[in-house]
KEVEX-165323 format. One record per residue (C-alpha): residue number from 1; residue in three letters; y, x, z. Coordinates in pm, whole numbers, m for minus. Example, Ala and Ser with C-alpha at 12.3 -4.5 7.8 and 13.67 -1.06 7.14 Angstrom:
<sites>
1,ala,m450,1230,780
2,ser,m106,1367,714
</sites>
This chain:
<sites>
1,unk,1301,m3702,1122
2,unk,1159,m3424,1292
3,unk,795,m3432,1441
4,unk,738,m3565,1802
5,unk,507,m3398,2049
6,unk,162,m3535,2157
7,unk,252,m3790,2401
8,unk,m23,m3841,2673
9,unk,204,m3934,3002
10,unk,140,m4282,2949
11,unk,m204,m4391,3109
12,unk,m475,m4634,2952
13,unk,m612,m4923,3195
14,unk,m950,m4880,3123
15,unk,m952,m4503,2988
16,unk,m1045,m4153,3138
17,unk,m872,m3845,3058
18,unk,m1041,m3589,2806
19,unk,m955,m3358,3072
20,unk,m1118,m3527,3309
21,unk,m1485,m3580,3129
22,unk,m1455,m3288,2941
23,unk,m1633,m2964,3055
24,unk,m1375,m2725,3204
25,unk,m1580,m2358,3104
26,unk,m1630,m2509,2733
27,unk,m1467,m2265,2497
28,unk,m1237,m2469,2314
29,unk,m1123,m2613,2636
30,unk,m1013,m2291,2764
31,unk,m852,m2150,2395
32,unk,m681,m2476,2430
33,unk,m481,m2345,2723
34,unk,m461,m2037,2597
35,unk,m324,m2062,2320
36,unk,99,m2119,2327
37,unk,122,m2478,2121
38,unk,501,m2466,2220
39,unk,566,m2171,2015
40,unk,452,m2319,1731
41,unk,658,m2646,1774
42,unk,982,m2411,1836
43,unk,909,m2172,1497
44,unk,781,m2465,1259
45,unk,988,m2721,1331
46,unk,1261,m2593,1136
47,unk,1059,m2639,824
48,unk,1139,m3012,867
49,unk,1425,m3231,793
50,unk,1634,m3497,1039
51,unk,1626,m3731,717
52,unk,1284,m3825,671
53,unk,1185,m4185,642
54,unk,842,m4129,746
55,unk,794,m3931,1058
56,unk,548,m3633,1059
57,unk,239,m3607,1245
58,unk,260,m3378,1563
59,unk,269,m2962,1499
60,unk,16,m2904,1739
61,unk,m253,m3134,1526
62,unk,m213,m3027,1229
63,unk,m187,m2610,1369
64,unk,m501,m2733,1526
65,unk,m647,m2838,1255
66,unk,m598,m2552,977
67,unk,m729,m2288,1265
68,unk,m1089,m2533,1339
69,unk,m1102,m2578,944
70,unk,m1060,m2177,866
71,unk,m1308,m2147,1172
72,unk,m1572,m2303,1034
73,unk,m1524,m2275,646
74,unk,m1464,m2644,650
75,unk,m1254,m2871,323
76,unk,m988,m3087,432
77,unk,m1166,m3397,396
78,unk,m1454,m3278,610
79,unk,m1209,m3115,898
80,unk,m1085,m3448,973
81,unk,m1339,m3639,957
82,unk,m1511,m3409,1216
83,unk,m1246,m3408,1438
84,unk,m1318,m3797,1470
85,unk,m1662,m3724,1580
86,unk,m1577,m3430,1839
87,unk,m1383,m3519,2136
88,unk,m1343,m3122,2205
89,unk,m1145,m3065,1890
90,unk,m909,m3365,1987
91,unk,m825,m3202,2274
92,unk,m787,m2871,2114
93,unk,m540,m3050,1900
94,unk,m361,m3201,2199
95,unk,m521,m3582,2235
96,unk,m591,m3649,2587
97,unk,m751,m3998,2502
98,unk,m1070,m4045,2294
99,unk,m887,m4130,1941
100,unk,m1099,m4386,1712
101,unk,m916,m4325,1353
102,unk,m856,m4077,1146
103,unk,m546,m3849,1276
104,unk,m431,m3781,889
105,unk,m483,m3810,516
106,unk,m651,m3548,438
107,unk,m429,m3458,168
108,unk,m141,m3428,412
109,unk,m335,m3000,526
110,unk,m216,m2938,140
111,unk,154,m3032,200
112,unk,137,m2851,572
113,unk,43,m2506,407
114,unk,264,m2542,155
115,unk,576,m2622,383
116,unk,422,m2320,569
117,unk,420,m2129,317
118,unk,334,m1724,358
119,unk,544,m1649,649
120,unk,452,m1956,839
121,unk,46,m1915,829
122,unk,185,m1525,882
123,unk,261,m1625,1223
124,unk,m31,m1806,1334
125,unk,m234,m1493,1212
126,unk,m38,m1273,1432
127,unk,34,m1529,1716
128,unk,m414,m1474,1717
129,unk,m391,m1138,1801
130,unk,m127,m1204,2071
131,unk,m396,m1370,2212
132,unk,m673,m1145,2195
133,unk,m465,m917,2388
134,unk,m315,m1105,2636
135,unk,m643,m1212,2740
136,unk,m801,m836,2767
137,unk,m1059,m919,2476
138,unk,m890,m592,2268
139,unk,m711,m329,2445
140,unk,m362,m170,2325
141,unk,m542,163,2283
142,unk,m797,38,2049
143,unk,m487,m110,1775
144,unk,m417,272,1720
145,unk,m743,300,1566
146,unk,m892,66,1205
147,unk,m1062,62,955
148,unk,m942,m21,578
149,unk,m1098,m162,290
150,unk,m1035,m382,m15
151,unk,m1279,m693,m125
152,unk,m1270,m948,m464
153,unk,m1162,m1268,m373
154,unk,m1335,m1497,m633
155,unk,m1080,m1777,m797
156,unk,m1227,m2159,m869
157,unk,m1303,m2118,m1223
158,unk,m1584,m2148,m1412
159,unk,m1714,m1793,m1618
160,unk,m1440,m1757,m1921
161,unk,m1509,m1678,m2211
162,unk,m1334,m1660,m2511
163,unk,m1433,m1992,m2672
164,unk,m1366,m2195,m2351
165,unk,m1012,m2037,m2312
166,unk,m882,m2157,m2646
167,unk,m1052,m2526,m2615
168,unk,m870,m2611,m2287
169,unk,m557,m2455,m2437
170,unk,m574,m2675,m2713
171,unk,m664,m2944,m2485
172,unk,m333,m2847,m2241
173,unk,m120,m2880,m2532
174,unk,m222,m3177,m2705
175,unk,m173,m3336,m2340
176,unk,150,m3159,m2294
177,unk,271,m3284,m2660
178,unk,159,m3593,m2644
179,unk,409,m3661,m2295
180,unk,693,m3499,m2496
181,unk,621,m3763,m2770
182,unk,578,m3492,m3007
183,unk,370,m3622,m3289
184,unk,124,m3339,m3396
185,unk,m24,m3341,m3760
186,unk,m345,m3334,m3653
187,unk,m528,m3311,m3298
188,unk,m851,m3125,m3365
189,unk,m1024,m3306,m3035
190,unk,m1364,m3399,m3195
191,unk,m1384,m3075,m3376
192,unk,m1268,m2843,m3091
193,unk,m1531,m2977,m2915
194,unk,m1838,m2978,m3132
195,unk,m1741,m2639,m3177
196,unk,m1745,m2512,m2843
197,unk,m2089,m2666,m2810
198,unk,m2180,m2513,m3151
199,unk,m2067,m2139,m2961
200,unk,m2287,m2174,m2643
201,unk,m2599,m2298,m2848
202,unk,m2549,m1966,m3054
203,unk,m2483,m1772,m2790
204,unk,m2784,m1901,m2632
205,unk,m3027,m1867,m2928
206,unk,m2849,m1456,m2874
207,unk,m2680,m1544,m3273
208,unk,m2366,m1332,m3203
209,unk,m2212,m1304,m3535
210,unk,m2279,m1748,m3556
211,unk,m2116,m1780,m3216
212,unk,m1833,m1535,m3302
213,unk,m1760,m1706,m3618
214,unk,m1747,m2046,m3436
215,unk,m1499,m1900,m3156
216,unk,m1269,m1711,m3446
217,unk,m1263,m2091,m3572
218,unk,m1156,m2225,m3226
219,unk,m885,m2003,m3246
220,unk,m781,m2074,m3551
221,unk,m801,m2454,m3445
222,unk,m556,m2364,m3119
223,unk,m329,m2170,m3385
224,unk,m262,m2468,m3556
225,unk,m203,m2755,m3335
226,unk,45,m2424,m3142
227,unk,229,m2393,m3548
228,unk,270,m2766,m3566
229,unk,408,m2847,m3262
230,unk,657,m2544,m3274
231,unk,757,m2665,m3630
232,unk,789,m3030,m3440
233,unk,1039,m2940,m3178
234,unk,1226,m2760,m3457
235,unk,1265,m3074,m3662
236,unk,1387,m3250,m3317
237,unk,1620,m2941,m3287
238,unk,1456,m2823,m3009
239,unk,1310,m2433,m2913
240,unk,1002,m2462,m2743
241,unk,867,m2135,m2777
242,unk,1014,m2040,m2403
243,unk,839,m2320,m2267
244,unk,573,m2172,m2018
245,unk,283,m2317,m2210
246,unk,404,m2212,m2522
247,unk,438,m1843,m2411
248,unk,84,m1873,m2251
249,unk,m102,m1938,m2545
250,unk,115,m1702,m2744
251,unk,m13,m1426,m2483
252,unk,m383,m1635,m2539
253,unk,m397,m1597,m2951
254,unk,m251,m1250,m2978
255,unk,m496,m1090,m2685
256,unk,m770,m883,m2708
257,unk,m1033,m730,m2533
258,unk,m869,m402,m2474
259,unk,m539,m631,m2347
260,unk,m369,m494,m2054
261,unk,m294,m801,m1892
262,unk,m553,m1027,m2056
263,unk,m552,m1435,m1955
264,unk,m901,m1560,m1826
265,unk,m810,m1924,m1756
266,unk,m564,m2127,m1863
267,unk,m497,m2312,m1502
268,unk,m495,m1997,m1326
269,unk,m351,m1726,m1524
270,unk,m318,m1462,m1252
271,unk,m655,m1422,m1227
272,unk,m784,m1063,m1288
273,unk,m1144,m919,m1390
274,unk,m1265,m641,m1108
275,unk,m1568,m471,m1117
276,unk,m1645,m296,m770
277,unk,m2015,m150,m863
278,unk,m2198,m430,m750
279,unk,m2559,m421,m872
280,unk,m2604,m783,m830
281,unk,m2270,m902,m961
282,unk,m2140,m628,m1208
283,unk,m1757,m835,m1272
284,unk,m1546,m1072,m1038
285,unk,m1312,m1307,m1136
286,unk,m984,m1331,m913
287,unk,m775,m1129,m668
288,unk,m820,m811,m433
289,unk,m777,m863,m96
290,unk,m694,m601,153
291,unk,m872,m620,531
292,unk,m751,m382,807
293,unk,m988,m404,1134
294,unk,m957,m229,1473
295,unk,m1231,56,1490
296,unk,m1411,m50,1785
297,unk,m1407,m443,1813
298,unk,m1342,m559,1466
299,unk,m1052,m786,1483
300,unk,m855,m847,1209
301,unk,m475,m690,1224
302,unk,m425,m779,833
303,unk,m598,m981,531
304,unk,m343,m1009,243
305,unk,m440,m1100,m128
306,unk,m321,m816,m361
307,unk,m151,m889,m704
308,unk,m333,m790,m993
309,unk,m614,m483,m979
310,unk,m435,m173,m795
311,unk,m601,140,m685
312,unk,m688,115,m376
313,unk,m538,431,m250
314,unk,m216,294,m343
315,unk,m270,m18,m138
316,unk,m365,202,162
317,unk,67,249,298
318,unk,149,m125,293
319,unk,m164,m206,427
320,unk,m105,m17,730
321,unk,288,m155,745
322,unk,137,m469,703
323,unk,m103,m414,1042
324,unk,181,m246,1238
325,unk,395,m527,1179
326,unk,122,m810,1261
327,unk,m25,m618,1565
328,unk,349,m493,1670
329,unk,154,m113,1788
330,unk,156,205,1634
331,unk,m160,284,1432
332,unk,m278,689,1479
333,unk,m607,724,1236
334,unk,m734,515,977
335,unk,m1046,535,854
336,unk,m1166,436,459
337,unk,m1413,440,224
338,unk,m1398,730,m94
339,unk,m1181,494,m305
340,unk,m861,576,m87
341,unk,m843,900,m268
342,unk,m467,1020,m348
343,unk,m322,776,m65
344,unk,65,876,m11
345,unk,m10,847,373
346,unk,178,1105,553
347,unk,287,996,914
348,unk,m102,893,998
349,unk,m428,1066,1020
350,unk,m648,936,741
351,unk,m1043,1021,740
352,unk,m1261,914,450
353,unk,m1599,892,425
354,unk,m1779,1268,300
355,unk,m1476,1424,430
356,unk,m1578,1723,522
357,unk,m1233,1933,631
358,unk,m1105,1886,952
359,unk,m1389,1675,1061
360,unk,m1530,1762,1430
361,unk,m1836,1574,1568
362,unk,m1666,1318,1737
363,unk,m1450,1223,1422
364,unk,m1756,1223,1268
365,unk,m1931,955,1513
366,unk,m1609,738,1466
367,unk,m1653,857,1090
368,unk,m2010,707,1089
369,unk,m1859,381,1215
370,unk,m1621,304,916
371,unk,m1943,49,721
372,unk,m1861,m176,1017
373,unk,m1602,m350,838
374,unk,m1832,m451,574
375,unk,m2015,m717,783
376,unk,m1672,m804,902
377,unk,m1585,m904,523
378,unk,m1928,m1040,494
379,unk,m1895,m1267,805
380,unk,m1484,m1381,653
381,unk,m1738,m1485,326
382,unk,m1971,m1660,462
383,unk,m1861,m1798,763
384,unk,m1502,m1834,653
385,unk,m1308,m1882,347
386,unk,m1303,m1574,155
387,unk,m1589,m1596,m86
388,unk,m1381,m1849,m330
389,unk,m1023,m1934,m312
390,unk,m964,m2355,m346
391,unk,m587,m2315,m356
392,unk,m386,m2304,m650
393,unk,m192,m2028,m795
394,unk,m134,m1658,m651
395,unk,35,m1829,m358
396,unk,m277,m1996,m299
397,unk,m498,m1668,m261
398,unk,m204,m1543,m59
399,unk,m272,m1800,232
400,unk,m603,m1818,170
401,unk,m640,m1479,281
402,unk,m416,m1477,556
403,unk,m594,m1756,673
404,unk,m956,m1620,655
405,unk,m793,m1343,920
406,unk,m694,m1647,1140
407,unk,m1057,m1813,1140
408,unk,m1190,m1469,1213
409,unk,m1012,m1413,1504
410,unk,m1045,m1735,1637
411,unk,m1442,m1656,1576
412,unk,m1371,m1375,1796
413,unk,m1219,m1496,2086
414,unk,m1446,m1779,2066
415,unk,m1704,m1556,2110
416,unk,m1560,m1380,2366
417,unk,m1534,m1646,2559
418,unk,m1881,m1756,2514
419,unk,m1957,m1406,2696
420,unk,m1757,m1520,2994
421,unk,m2024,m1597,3325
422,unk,m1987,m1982,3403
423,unk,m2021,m1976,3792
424,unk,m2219,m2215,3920
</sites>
């Protein structure tokens, strides 16, 4: 079944109209009707089946809701239960009548990105700057023109260390045996775990060599209960070392600290170590993201999650493909920081910061003006969702990031509209 629209022709006896009580200048009431909800219900309704026995809730709420939650750096559970509370955000979301009950499970904005995926949050991103320019709050000529730069987006996991990675692996694999019905020799659970709490009171009292002997013997506890239940499936005739959690914690126990691609947590293996020369926070545990902004009002023409720890001048040619495409207009200059040396640009005009050659004083006003983009990336942290990614997997930091572009530019038409004289 596919998803219905909003239905607000029928009246209610004893009603009014959210369009009626609600204040006419108020910015979400006019990015309500700017904003084309019917392009959304013609590109996303193909992600849904005629054979449903449930029938979805409406596009247009649940669109509505990702952009308010990604506006205001909001979890699903608290999105929804604001939207109760705010009579503008139901009619943002298309309710024309005061609603009393919760529009959806919360649970329900997982399954929507996810049926998304990257190419459907892709287009609300880009449908946002479709807006900015229809309405005259960027102008064509200032898309040829942005700034570049690369951030750490920090993953939901807890500081890994050595001694915490092989406990939860042992821990993973027990669990995973144990809903095989593989019958291990021997567990470890109470001594895995007295360990670990052995290691940190070491580490603590600053006893290396004690708290490196205790994690060698976590290992060697993981190594075991990974032997047993490999000799297990073998006696049951079956190969489990190319199961995935097998060749995990094969990568895990043969690693070291000099590993190329080393494993920091066990539930999120993707997750890479990135130092960028902070003072106050010397590594980062997660992804690079890369943020293209327009020079001279700072809207966002592309925020994508990077795979792995690349060098940022090689990230500088998609990054720019990646803008073109989302902004549909030919960029001229870029400007970047002094990590985006040996960039294979060749068909733009690239400035970076203490270039010297070719630099006149104008380029070096607009020169002056490439930090902008770091309170940009500081206001997608704190105001939206870019300081920690929630979402699971690589995929997850993919629309993550897309979707800390979306809140930002809904931030700034929102406050462009905020600008706008109310006439009395």
């Amino acid at each position: 079944m596919k998803p219905k629209k909003i239905n607000n022709s029928q009246g209610r006896l004893f009603e009014q109209r959210l369009s009626e009580l609600l204040n006419p200048a108020h910015e979400f009431y006019m990015l309500a009707e700017m904003i084309d909800w019917d392009y959304y219900e013609k590109e996303f309704g193909s992600f849904y089946s005629e054979n449903n026995s449930r029938e979805p809730k409406p596009i247009r709420l649940m669109v509505g809701l990702v952009m308010l939650q990604n506006m205001f750096n909001l979890s699903d559970k608290f999105v929804v239960r604001s939207w109760l509370e705010n009579p503008y955000w139901q009619f943002f979301c298309g309710f024309d009548f005061l609603q009393w009950k919760f529009p959806i499970d919360p649970s329900s904005l997982t399954r929507f990105r996810q049926r998304l995926g990257e190419k459907g949050i892709q287009k609300i991103f880009k449908s946002t700057i479709k807006i900015a320019l229809e309405e005259g709050f960027v102008s064509e000529k200032s898309l040829e023109k942005v700034i570049v730069d690369t951030t750490v987006m920090a993953k939901n996991i807890s500081h890994p260390t050595d001694a915490k990675l092989y406990h939860r692996a042992r821990e993973r694999l027990v669990k995973w045996c144990e809903k095989e019905n593989i019958t291990l020799r021997q567990k470890y659970t109470h001594v895995s775990k007295k360990t670990l709490h052995e290691v940190s009171r070491y580490a603590h009292a600053r006893q290396m060599k004690r708290a490196k002997s205790k994690t060698k013997q976590l290992k060697g506890l993981l190594g075991r209960v990974y032997r047993d239940a490999l000799r297990k499936g073998k006696e049951l005739g079956v190969n489990l070392i190319n199961q995935p959690i097998f060749t995990l914690i094969d990568s895990i126990l043969y690693q070291d600290r000099t590993s190329a691609k080393k494993i920091y947590s066990f539930h999120e293996p993707h997750v890479c170590c990135i130092s960028k020369g902070k003072a106050h926070k010397k590594y980062e545990f997660g992804c690079k993201v890369s943020v293209t902004v327009t020079h001279k009002d700072g809207l966002a023409l592309e925020v994508s999650a990077l795979e792995g720890n690349p060098y940022d001048g090689h990230t500088l040619k998609d990054a720019l493909a990646r803008a073109e495409e989302n902004s549909e207009s030919k960029i001229k200059i870029a400007f970047t920081d002094k990590g985006y040396r040996g960039h294979s640009v060749t068909d733009k005009i690239v400035y970076r910061s203490g270039q010297k050659r070719g630099v006149t004083k104008s380029i070096k006003k607009m020169l002056k003006r490439r930090q902008a983009i770091e309170p940009q990336i500081g206001h997608m942290k704190q105001e939206g969702k870019l300081a920690r990614s929630f979402l699971k997997g690589f995929l997850g930091d993919k629309l993550n990031a897309i979707l800390c572009g979306v809140g930002h530019n809904l931030r700034f038409i929102f406050r462009k509209l905020s600008e706008i004289p109310v006439l009395a």
